[in-house]
N, C-alpha and C positions, 0 to 999 in steps of 0.2 A: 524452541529457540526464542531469545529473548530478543527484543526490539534494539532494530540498527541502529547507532549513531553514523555511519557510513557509506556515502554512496556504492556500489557494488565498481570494482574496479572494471569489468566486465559485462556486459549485458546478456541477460540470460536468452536463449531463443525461444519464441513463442511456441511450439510444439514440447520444448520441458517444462513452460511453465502450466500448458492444456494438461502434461502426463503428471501434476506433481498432487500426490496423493495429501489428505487432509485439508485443515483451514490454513490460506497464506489470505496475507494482504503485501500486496503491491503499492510503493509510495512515490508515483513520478514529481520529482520537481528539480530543481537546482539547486546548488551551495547557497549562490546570489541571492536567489528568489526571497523578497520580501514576505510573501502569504505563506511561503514554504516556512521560513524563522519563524513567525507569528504562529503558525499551526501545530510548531513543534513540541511545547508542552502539554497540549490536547491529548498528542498523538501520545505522547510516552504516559500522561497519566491514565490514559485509557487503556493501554497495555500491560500497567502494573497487575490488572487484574488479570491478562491472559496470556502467560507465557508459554503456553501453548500452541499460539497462532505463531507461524514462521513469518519474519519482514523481512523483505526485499525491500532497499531504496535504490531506486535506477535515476539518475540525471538522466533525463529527457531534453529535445533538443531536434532540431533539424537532422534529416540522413539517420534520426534514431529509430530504428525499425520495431521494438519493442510498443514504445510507446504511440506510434505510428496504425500500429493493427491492434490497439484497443481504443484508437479516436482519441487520445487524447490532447485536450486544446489549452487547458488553464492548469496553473500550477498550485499546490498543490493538485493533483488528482488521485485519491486513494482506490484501491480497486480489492475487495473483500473476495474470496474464493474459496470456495467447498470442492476440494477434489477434482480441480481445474475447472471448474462452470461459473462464473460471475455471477454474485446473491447481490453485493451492494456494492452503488457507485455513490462516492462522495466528492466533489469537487470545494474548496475550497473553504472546508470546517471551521467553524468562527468559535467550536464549544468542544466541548468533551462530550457531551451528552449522545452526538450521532455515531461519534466515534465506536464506541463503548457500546451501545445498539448495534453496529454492524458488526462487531466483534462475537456479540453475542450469538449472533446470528450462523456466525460460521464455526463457532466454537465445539469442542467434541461432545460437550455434555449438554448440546441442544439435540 
């Protein structure tokens, strides 16, 4: 799956995103969110390489239970996943360079 431009209209529950087989990265932040815009060409240049990894973009937000039961406080918050287990946490990426390391990280042909 290629990388979202869309926040998900729906929020997924945390027990499919524990059951969801392969590499996902999870992208909490908002529309609004200033660090979220600025983060945004990081995120897609560093996914040009791995269309493999599945993204989820969730608006995060008060009463948001997703984001809620992984701590998350700052936005962006990117969350790297191998077969539902947490490999890398990224909070507020300023490069492409971390990105693209945690991608790597989760990717099928590591």
């Amino acid at each position: 799956m290629a990388l979202s431009n869309n926040f998900l209209d729906t929020e997924p529950a945390r027990a499919e995103i524990d059951a969801q087989p392969g590499p996902l990265m999870l992208e909490f932040g908002t529309p609004w969110c200033g660090n979220c815009l600025a983060a945004r060409p990081f995120i897609a240049q560093a996914f040009s390489q791995y269309p493999e990894v599945t993204h989820l973009k969730v608006e995060d937000g008060r009463r948001r239970p997703l984001g809620r039961s992984y701590g998350v406080k700052r936005w962006p918050t990117l969350i790297f996943l191998k077969d539902g287990q947490e490999i890398v946490r990224l909070v507020r990426p300023r490069s492409v360079e971390p990105i693209a390391e945690a991608l790597q990280k989760i990717s099928p042909a590591v």
